[in-house]
DOTILO-337253 format. One record per residue (C-alpha): x negated, y, z negated. Coordinates in nm, 4 decimals. Each point is the difference from the previous one (the first is absolute). Layout:
<sites>
SITE       xx       yy       zz
SITE        X        Y        Z
...
</sites>
This chain:
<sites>
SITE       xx       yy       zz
SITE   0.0000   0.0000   0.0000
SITE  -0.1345   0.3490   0.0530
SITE  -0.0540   0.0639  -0.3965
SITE  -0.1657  -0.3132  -0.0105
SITE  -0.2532   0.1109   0.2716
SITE  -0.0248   0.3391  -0.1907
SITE  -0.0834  -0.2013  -0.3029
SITE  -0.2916  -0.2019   0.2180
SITE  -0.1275   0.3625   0.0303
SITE  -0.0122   0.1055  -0.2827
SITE  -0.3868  -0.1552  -0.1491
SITE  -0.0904   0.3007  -0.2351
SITE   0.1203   0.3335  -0.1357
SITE   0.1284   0.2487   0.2579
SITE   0.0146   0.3415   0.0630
SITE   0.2897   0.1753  -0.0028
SITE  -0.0729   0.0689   0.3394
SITE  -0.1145  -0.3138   0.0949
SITE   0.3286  -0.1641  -0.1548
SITE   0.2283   0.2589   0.1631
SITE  -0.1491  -0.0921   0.3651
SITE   0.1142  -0.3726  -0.1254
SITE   0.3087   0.0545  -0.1102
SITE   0.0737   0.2090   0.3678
SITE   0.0762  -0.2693   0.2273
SITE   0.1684  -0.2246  -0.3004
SITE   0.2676   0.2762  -0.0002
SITE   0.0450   0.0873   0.3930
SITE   0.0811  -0.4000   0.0490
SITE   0.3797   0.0903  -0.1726
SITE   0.0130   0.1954   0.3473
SITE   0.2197   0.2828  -0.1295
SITE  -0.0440   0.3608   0.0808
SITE   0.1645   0.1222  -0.3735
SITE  -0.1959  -0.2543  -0.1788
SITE  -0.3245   0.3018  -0.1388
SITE  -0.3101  -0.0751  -0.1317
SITE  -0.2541   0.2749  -0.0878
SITE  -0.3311  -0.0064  -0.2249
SITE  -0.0404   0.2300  -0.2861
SITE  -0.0720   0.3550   0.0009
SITE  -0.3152  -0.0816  -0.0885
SITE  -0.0778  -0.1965   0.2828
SITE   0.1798   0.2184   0.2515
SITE  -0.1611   0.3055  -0.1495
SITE  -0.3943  -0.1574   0.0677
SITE  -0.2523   0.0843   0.3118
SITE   0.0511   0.1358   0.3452
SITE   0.2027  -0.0757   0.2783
SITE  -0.0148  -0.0384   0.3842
SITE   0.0636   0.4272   0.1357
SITE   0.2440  -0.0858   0.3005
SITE   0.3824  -0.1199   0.0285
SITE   0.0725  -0.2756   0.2979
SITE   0.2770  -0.0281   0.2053
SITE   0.0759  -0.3656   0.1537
SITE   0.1177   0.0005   0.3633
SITE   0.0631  -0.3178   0.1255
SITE  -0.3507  -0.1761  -0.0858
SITE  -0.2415   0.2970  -0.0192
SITE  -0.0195   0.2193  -0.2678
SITE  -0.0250   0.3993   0.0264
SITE  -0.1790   0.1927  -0.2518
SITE   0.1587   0.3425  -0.1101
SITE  -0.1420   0.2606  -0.2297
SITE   0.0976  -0.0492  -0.4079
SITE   0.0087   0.2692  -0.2281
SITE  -0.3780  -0.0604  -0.0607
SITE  -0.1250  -0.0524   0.3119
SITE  -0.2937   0.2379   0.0580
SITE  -0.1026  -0.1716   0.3589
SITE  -0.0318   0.1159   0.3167
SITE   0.1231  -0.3273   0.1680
SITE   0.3204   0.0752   0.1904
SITE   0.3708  -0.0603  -0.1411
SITE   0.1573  -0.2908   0.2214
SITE  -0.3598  -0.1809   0.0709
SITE   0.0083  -0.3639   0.0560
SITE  -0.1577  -0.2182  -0.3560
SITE  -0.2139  -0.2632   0.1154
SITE  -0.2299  -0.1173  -0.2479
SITE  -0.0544   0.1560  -0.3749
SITE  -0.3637  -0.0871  -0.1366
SITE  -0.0985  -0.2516   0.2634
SITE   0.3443  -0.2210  -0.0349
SITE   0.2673   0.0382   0.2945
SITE   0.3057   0.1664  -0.1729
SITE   0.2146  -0.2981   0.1139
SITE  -0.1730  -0.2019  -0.1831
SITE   0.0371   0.1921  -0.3178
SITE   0.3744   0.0569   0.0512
SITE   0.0062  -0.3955   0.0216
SITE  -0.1765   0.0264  -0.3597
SITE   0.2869   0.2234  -0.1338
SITE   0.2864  -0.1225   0.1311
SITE   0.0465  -0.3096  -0.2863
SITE   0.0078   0.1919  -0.2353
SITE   0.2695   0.2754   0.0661
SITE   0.3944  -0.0944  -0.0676
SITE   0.2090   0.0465   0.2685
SITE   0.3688  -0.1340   0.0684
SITE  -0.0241  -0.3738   0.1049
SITE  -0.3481   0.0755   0.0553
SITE   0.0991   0.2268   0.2732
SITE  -0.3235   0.1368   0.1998
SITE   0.1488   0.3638   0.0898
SITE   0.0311   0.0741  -0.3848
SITE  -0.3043  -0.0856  -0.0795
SITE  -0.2009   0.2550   0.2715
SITE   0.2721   0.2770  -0.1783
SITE  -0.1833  -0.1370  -0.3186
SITE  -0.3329   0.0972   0.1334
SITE   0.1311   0.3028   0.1458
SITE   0.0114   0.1681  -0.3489
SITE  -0.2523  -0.2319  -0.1816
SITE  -0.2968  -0.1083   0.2158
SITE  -0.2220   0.1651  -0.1983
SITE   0.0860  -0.1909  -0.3170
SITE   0.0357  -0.3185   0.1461
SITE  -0.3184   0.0047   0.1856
SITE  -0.1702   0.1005  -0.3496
SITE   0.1721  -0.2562  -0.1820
SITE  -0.0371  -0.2672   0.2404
SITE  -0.3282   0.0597   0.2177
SITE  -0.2250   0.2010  -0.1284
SITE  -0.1116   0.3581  -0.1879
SITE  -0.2814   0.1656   0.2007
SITE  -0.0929   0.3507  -0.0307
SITE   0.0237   0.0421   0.3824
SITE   0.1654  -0.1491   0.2878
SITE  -0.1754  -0.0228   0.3233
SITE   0.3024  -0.0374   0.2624
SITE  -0.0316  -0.0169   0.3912
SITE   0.3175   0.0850   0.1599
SITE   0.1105   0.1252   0.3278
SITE  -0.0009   0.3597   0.0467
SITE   0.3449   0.1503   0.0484
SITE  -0.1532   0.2911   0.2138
SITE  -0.2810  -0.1873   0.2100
SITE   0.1448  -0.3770  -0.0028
SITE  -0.3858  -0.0846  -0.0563
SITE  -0.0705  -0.2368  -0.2929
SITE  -0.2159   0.1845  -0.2879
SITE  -0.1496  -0.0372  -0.3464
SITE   0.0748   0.2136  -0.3146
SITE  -0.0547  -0.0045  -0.3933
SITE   0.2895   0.0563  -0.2211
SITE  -0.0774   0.1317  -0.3980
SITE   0.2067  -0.1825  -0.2355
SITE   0.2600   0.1947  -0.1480
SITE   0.0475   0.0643  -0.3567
SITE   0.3352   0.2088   0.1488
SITE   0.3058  -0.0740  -0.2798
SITE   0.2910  -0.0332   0.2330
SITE  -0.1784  -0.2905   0.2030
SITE   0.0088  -0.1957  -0.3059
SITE   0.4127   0.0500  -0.0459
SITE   0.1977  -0.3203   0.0753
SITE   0.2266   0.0704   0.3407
SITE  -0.1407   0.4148  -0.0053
SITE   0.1591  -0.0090   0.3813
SITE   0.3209  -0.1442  -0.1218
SITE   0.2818   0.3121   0.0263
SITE  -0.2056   0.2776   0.1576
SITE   0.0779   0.3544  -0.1496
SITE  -0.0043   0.0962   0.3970
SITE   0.3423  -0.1904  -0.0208
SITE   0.1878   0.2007  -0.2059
SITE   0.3767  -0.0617  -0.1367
SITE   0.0680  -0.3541   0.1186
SITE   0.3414   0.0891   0.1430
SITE   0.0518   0.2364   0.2937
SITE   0.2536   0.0513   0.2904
SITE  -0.0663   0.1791   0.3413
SITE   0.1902   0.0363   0.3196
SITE  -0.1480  -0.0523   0.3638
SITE   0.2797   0.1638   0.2386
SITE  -0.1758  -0.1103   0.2748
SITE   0.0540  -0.3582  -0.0643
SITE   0.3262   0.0775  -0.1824
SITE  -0.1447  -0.1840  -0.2898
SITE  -0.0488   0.0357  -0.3670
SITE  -0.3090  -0.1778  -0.1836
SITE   0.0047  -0.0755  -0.3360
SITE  -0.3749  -0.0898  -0.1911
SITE   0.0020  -0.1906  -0.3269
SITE  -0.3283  -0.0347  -0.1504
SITE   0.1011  -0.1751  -0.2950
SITE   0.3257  -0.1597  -0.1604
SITE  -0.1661   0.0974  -0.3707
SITE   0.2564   0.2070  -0.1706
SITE  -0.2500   0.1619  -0.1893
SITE  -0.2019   0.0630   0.3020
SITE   0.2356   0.2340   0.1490
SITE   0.1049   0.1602  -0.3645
SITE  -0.4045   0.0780   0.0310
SITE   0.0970   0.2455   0.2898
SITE   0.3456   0.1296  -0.1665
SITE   0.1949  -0.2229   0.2157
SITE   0.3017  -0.1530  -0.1194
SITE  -0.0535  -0.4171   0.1613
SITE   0.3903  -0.0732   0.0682
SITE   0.1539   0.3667   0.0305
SITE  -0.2972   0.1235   0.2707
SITE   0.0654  -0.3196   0.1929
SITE   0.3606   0.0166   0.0016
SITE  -0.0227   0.3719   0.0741
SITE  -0.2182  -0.0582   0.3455
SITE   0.2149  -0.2526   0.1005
SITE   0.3305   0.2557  -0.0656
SITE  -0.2406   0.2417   0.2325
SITE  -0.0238  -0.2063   0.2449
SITE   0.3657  -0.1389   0.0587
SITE   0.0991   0.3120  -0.0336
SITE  -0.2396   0.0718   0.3403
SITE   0.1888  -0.3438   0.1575
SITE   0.0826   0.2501   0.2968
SITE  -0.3769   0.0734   0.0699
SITE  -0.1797  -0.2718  -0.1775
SITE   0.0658  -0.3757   0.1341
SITE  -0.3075  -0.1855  -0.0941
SITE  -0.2358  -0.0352  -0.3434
SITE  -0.3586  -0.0769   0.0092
SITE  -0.0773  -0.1158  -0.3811
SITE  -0.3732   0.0195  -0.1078
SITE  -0.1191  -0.2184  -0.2564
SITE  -0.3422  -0.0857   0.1101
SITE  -0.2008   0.0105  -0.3112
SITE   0.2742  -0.0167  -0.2170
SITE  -0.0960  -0.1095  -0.3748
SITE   0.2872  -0.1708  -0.0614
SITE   0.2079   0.0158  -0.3236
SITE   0.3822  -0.0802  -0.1019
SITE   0.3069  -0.0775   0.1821
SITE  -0.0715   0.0325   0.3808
SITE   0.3874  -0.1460   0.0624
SITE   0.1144   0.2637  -0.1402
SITE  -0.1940   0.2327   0.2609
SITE   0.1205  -0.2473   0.2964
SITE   0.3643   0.0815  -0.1232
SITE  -0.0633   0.3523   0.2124
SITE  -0.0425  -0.1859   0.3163
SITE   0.1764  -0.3716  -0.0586
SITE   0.3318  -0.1312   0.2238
SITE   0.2650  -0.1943  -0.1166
SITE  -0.1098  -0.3470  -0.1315
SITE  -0.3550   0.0793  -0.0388
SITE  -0.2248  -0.1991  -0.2962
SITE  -0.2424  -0.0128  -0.1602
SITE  -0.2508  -0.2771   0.0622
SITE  -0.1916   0.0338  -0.3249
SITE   0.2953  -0.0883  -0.1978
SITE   0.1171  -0.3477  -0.1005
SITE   0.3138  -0.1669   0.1953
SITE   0.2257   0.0384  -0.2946
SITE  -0.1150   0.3468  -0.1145
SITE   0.2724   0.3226   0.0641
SITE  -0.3484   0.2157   0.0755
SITE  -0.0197  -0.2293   0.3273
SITE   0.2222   0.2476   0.1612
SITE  -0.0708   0.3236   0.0951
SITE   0.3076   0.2399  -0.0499
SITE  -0.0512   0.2859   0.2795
SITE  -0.0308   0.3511  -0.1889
SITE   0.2715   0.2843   0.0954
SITE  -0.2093   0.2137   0.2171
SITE  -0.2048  -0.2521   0.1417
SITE  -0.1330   0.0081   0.3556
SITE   0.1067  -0.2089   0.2719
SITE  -0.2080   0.0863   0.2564
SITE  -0.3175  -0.1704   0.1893
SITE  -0.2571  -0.0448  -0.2974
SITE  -0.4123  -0.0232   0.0792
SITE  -0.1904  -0.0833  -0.2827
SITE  -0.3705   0.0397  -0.0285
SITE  -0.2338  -0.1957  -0.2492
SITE  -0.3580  -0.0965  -0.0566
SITE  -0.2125  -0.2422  -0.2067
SITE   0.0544   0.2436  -0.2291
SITE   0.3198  -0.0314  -0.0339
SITE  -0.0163  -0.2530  -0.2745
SITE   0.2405  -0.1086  -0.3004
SITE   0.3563   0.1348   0.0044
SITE  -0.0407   0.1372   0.3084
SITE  -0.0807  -0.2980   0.1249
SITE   0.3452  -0.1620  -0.1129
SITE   0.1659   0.3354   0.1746
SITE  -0.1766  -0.1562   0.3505
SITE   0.1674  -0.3718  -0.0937
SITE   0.3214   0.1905  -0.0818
SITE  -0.0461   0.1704   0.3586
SITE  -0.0943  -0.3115   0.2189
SITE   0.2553  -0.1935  -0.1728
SITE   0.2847   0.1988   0.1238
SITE  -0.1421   0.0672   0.3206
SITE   0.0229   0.3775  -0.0493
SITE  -0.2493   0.1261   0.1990
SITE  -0.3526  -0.0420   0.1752
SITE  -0.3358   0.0162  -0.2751
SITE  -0.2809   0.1920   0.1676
SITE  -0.3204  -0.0015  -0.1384
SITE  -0.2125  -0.3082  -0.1788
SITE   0.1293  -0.2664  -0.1687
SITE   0.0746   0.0045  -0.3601
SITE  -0.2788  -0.1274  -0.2349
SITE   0.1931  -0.2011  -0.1899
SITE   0.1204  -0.3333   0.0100
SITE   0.3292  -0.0874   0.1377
SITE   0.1241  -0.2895  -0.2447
SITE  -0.0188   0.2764  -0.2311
SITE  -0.1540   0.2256  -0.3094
SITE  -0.0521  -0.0102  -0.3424
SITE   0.0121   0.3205  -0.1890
SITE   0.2022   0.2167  -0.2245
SITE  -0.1031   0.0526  -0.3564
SITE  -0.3327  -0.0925  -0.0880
SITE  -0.1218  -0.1856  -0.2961
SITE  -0.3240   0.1728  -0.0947
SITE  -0.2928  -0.1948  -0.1512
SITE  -0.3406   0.1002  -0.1190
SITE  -0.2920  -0.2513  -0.0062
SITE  -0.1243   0.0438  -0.4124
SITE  -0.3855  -0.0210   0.0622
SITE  -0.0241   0.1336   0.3659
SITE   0.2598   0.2503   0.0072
SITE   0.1098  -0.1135   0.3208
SITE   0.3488   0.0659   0.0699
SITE   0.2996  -0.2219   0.2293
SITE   0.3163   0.1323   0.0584
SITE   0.2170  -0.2896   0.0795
SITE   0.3678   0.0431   0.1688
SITE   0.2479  -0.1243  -0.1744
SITE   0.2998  -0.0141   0.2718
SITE  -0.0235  -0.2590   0.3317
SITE   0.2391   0.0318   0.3103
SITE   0.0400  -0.2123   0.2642
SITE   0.0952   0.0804   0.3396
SITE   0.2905  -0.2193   0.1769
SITE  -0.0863  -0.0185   0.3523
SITE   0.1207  -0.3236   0.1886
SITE  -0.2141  -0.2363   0.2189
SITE   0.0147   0.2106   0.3073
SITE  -0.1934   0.2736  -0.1015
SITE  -0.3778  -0.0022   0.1802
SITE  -0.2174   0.1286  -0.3210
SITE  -0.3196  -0.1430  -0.1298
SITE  -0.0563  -0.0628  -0.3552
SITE  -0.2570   0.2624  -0.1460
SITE   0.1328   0.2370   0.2846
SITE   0.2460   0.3180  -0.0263
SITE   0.2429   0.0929   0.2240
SITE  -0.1285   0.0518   0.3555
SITE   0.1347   0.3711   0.1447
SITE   0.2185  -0.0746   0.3126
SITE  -0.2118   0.2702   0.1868
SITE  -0.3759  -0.0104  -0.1429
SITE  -0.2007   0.3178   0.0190
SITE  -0.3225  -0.0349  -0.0526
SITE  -0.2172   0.2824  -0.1204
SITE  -0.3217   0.1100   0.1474
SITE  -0.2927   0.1999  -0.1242
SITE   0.0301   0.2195   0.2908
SITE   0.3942   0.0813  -0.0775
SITE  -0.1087   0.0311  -0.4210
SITE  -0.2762   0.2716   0.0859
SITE   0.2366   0.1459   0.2206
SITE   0.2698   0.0409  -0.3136
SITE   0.2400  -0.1382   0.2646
SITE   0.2950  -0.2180  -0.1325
SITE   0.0081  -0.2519   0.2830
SITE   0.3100  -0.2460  -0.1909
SITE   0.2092   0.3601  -0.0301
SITE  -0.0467   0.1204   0.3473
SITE   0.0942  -0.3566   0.0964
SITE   0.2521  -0.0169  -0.1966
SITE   0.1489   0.3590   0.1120
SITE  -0.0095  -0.1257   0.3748
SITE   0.1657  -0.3238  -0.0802
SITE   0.2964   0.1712  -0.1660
SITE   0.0500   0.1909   0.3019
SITE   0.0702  -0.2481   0.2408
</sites>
């Protein structure tokens, strides 16, 4: 069994450190995404950390300046090797040890989005510089260059790129009259999230969708945006504001009243687009089951990175390690999605968009939103 092998391992006194980089993969086998598992402050709080964040496109990996980054290498220049090892082979080295969702791949590159510079200290190695050869955004040509170690605070935080401040109130409404649309971004479904930005979860929901049946004479389509939404509470309650007649709830049991979906007053009945990410993790994720379920409308984007059987979540238990000080927060609340035979997904896999866009490092340096002006276009057919 996998504590008996961490047992075999175990031939003399440990570290913390050492016993934390142990313990990693241990806890990513339970393959679930809520399931959190941190080291001690004390740990966190030691040495220096790699200076750049990465961005994973497909199977290369961008680098892109962190708050500490002091170099002169280029923003969007190809990774390939960090201190003589090929940086696929060092993502390969990570990737055990990081929970994700029935194991889900996606997840875990989000994972290293906000914390490759802890995991590569925990797990690799802590040098005071990083020689890196990547491929030079602005010449193509393949070069050399020495990174310092950083001793920079905020590269140490746990998930520092998780809800960017750039994103502001997690709710928001606009009109495009040009595509006689309305699009409708939800960040988050965490209450206490959007009380963070004085907004009001329910009412300010309820109040954009009054706005825009109340525009049903210019406005016949809604493009909802919930890529790198964190998730949170209820998200049938949300799909209320767009469900038909008869639609359920797939994350409820057979014999539960929740399984059906009662369609709110002022819902909207119109053509629905919905775009999400492998960010768009958790409750969200349910909202996307909800979605395909009913057939409401087309996903654009990436798949969800997830797993499609279902999540485990909700409140977590909370338990601190006495000696280490490492801390596990363990959800206490499993669902299980009821999707019949038919249904073409892979275990360990989200749910597939039915239009995939994928992102490029030309269309990201750009600031272009190539799944919205999709998305836009598609409506308007």
């Amino acid at each position: 069994s996998t504590w008996d092998c961490l047992a075999m391992q175990i031939r003399h006194p440990l570290t913390d450190d050492e016993f934390f980089k142990l313990l990693l993969p241990a806890i990513a086998k339970v393959k679930c995404a809520h399931t959190l598992f941190f080291p001690s402050a004390m740990v966190m709080e030691r040495g220096t950390r790699f200076p750049a964040d990465l961005k994973f496109l497909g199977e290369k990996v961008f680098l892109f300046a962190a708050p500490a980054d002091k170099t002169s290498v280029p923003s969007g220049s190809e990774l390939l090797s960090v201190n003589g090892r090929p940086i696929g082979e060092i993502i390969k080295d990570l990737l055990p040890a990081l929970q994700a969702q029935g194991g889900n791949s996606g997840w875990k590159q989000v994972i290293l989005e906000n914390d490759f510079q802890n995991y590569y200290y925990y797990i690799v190695e802590r040098p005071d510089r990083f020689e890196i050869q990547y491929r030079n955004r602005e010449t193509g040509l393949e070069e050399s260059a020495v990174l310092r170690a950083s001793k920079e605070e905020t590269l140490k935080n746990h998930w520092k790129n998780w809800y960017p401040a750039a994103d502001g109130a997690p709710l928001k409404l606009e009109f495009n009259d040009e595509h006689r649309a309305a699009i409708i971004t939800v960040k988050s479904f965490v209450r206490g999230r959007a009380k963070s930005y004085d907004q009001d979860f329910e009412k300010t929901v309820s109040r954009f969708f009054s706005e825009v049946r109340n525009k049903e004479k210019e406005v016949d389509k809604l493009i909802l945006d919930m890529r790198g939404n964190e998730g949170g509470n209820n998200p049938e309650k949300f799909y209320s504001y767009i469900a038909m007649e008869n639609s359920f709830n797939p994350d409820a049991g057979k014999g539960e009243k929740s399984r059906i979906i009662k369609p709110a007053s002022n819902r909207f009945e119109g053509k629905v687009v919905l775009l999400a990410n492998r960010r768009s993790i958790s409750a969200q994720e349910t909202f996307v089951s909800i979605f395909k379920a009913n057939k409401r409308g087309a996903v654009v984007g990436e798949a969800t990175p997830g797993c499609y059987r279902g999540l485990c979540g909700g409140k977590k238990h909370r338990l601190v390690l006495p000696n280490s000080r490492f801390e596990i927060r363990i959800p206490m609340y499993a669902s299980v999605r009821a999707y019949d035979g038919a249904v073409d997904y892979r275990p360990g896999e989200g749910f597939p968009a039915d239009i995939q866009i994928k992102e490029t490092i030309d269309v990201i340096l750009a600031e272009r939103d190539a799944a919205m002006e999709f998305a836009l276009g598609f409506i308007r057919k």
